[in-house]
N, C-alpha and C positions, 0 to 999 in steps of 0.2 A: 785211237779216234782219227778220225777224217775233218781236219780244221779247215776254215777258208777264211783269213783274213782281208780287210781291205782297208786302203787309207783315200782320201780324195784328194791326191796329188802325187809329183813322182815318186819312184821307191829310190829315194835315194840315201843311202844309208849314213852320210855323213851331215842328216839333217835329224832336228829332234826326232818325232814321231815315225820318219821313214827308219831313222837310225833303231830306236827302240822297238819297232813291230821286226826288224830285222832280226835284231838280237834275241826278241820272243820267240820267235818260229825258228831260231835256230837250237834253242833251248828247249822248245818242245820236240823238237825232231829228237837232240838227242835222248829223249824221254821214251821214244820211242811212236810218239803219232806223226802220222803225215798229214802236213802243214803246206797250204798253196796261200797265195796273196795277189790279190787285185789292185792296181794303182792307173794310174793314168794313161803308162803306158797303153794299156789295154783296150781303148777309147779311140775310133776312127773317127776323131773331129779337131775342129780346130782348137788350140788350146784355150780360147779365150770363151769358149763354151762348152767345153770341156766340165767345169764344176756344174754347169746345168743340167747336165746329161747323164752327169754319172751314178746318181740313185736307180735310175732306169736303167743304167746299164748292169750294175750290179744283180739287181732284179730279171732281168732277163738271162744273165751269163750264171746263175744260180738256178731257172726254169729250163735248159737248156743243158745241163751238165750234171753227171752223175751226183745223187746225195752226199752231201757230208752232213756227220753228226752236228758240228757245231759251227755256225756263222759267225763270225767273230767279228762285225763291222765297225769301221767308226764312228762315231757320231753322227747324224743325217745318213749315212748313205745304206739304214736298210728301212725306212720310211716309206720309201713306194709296197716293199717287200712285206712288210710288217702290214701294212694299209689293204694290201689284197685279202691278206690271208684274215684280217678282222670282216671286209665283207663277202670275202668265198669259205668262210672255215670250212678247213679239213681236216684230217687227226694227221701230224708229221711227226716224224720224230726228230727232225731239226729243230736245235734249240738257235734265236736267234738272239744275239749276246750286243747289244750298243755298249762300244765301249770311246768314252770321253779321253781323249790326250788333253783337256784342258778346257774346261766348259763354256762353248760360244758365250752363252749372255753374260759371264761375267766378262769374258773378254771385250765382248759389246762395252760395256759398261767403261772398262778402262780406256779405250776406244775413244769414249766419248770425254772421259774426265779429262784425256790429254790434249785432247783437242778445245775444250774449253781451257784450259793449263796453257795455250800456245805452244805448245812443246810438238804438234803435231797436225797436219791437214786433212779433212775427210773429202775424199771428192763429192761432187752434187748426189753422184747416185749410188753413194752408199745407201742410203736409207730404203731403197727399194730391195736390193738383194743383201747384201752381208748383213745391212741393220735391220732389214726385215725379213724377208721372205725363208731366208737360210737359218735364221731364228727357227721360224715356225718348223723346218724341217727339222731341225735337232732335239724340238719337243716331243715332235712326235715321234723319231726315232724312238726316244729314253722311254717316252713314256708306256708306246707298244708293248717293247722290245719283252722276250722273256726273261730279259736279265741285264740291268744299269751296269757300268762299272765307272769308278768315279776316282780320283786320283788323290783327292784330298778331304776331308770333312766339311767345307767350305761349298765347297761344291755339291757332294750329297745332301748335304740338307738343303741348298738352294733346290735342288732338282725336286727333292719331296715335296717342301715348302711353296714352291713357285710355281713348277713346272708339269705335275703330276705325277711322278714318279712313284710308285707303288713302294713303299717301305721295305715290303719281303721281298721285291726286285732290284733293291738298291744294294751293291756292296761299292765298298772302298776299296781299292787297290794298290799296288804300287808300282814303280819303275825299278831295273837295276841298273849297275853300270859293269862292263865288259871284266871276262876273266885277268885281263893283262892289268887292269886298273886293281882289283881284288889283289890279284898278285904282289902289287906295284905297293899296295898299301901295307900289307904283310911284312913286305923285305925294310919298308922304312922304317917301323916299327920296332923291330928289330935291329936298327943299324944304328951307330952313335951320330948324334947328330954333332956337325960343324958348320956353325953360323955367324958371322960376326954381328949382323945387325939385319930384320926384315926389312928390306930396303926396295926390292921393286914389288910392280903392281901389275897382275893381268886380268885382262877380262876376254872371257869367251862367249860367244856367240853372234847372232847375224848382229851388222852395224846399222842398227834403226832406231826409229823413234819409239816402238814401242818397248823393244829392249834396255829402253831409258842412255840412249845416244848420248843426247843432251844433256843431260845430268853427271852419264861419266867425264863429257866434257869441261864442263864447268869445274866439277870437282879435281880433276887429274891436272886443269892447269895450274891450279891452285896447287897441289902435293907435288909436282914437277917442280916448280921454280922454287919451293921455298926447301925442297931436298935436291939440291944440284947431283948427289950422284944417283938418283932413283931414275929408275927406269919403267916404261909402262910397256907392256906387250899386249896385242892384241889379236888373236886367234879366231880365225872362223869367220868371219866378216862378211863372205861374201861382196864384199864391197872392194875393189881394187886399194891398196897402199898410195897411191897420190890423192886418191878419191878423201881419203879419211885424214891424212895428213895436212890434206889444206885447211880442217879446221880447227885444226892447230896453230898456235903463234910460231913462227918461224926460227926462236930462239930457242925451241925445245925440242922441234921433232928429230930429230939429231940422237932423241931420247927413248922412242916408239919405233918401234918393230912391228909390223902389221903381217899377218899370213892370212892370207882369205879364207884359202881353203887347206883339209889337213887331210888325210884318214885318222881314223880313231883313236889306233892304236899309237901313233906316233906322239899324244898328247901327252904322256909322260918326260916324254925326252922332251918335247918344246917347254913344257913348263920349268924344269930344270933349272935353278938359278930363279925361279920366281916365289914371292912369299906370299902374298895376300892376291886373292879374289875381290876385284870392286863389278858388283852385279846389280847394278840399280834396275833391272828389268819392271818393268809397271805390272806384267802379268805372267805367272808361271801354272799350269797346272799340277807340274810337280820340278822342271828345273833338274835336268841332269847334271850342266855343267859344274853348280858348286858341290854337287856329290864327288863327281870327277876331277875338282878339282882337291877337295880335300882327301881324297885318293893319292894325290900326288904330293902330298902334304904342304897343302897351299889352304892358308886359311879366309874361310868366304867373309867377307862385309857383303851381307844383302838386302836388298829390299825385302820386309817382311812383309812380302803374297804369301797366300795359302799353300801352294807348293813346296815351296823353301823351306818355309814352316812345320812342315809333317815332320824333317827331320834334322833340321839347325834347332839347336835349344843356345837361344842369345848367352854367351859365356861361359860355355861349356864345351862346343867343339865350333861355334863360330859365332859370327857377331849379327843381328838381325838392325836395321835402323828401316824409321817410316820410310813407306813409299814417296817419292818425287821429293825426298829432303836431303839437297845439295849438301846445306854444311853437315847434316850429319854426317852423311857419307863419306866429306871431308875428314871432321873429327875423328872418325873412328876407324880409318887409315892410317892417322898420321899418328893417334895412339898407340897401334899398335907398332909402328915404327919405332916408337919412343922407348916401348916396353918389353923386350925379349921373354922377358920368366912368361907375362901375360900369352905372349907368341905360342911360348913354345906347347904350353897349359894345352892350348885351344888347337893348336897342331895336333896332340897326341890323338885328342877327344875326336877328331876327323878323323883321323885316321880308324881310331876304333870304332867310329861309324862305318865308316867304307868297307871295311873287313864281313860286312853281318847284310851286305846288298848285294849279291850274284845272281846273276839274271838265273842260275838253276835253281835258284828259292825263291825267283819269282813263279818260273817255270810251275813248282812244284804247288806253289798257291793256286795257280791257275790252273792245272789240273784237277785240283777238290773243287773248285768254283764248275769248272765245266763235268763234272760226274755228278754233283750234285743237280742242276739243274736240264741234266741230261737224261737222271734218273726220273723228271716228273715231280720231286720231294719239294714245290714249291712252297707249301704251305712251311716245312723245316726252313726258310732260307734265311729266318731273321737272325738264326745262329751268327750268318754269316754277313748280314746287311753292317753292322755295325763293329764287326771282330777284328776287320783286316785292317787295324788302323796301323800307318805308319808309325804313329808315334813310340807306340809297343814295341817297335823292332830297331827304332833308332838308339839304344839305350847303350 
């Protein structure tokens, strides 16, 4: 098949969604289809209009370029595309596929709870495009589209429920994490383990508010000073190491290790010497990094969003605590600090997670998704609206 992905931002592969459409289309190439992707790059505009533009641009760089089988777009950006074709119908045999990295209105939503929470500011004019207008765009996307795809349960039924989403349009999906990580988790698995005590903490990803910054802060100052020798690392930040450091007490950061930026693959070795995952994130659509990290045999404390959730089962291969609950998150660090047999229980259970997630079984899902809906067999799709639940495969 002739795929054409696209994301509405750069293709940068050492960010979630740039990262995982990366890993997709390289999964599907080795399948054997040819895989192209549209990102920002692509866009002869200024960057700050740039997100305005690029429905249309999609739209037109798809009327102007030979056929592929299947459009594989993000969320919002085949909306203009979709919108034509409902008032010029023609017979194509392009199937046009929305697929959600993390469903806007729920994001909206958290958006807003944290910003009422203090924990975070909304500029004046969000409400006209993120809170509003770009809404409406990702409706219409999903709900055109010949084909939803949805990353969590949470979300698919928000999309049917709220948004219009056609039932026999809806599937669930999932994300994987790279062969080196699959690898990574195998050879651990295998090896005896030697540990004296789970004693530091990391957390990965960008250093914001809505990644639950604040929250890590609060809690890590707390499991810092009262474990003198524990250490916190923090990977992926995007945020410079003074930047992040300053909001820290000055009697600790002595303690924190900051790397902004990494490639992917080197995630193993920086985790090395690290035992727990603290991931207060306020919203994930599916949440790579505590897969990746339990890859690494690093066991997650998360906040339980819907993402995380498809495949952390709380006490079994990692630990879930509410969203935006400081002492929990506290508590259930410093437990596991306290407890090695608990540690190690819930290390193995990761790890036997990770082993069963390769992006070539993602790949392979997403092949049946796209031949079935390639074949026309809509009215068959409910087989698959509700089949591809993560949770069946996190086992």
């Amino acid at each position: 098949m002739r795929v054409l992905m696209s994301i509405h931002q750069d293709l940068d592969p050492r960010t979630g969604t740039g990262g995982v459409t990366c890993l997709l289309a390289d999964a599907l190439r080795r399948r054997g289809h040819t895989v192209d992707i549209l990102s920002f790059e692509r866009v002869s505009a200024p960057d700050r209009f740039k997100a305005y533009f690029y429905p249309w641009f999609v739209a037109s760089f798809i009327a102007t370029h030979p056929p592929y089988d299947v459009l594989d777009l993000s969320s919002r950006d085949g909306w203009v595309l979709s919108a034509l074709r409902k008032v010029l119908p023609r017979k194509s045999p392009q199937v046009i596929i929305a697929r959600s990295h993390g469903l806007e209105h729920l994001l909206h939503a958290a958006r807003l709870n944290a910003h009422r929470a203090g924990t975070t500011k909304l500029p004046w004019t969000y409400p006209i495009y993120k809170g509003g207008f770009r809404l409406w765009e990702c409706r219409t996307s999903l709900s055109l589209a010949n084909a939803a795809l949805f990353l969590n349960r949470v979300e698919l039924q928000h999309a049917v429920e709220r948004l219009g989403v056609d039932p026999s349009r809806a599937v669930r999906v999932r994300n994987g994490i790279g062969d080196c990580f699959v690898q990574n988790a195998k050879s651990l698995l295998n090896r005896k383990l030697s540990v004296g005590s789970p004693k530091n903490v990391a957390f990965i990803g960008r250093y914001s508010d809505l990644k639950g910054a604040y929250y890590l802060r609060v809690a890590m100052q707390s499991v810092l000073s009262k474990n003198p020798n524990s250490t916190l690392g923090l990977f992926g930040t995007m945020v410079d190491r003074e930047s992040v450091l300053a909001e820290y007490p000055s009697e600790i950061r002595n303690r924190i290790h900051v790397v902004p930026a990494y490639e992917n693959d080197q995630l193993p070795s920086l985790l090395a010497g690290y035992h727990i995952l603290a991931f207060p994130s306020l919203f994930e659509g599916f949440g790579i990094a505590p897969l990746e990290a339990m890859a690494c045999g690093v066991v997650p404390v998360v906040a339980a969003t819907p993402g995380p959730m498809s495949y952390i089962e709380s006490g079994r291969n990692g630990v879930l605590v509410p969203v935006g609950d400081v002492q929990a998150l506290e508590e259930e660090i410093t437990r596991l600090m306290d407890d090695l047999p608990r540690w190690i229980d819930l290390r193995r259970g990761g790890l036997a997670t990770a082993i069963d997630c390769s992006w070539d079984d993602v790949a392979s899902d997403t092949e049946r998704i796209y031949a079935q809906f390639t074949a026309g067999n809509v009215s068959g799709s409910k087989s698959l609206a509700f089949g591809m639940d993560p949770c069946t495969w996190s086992r």
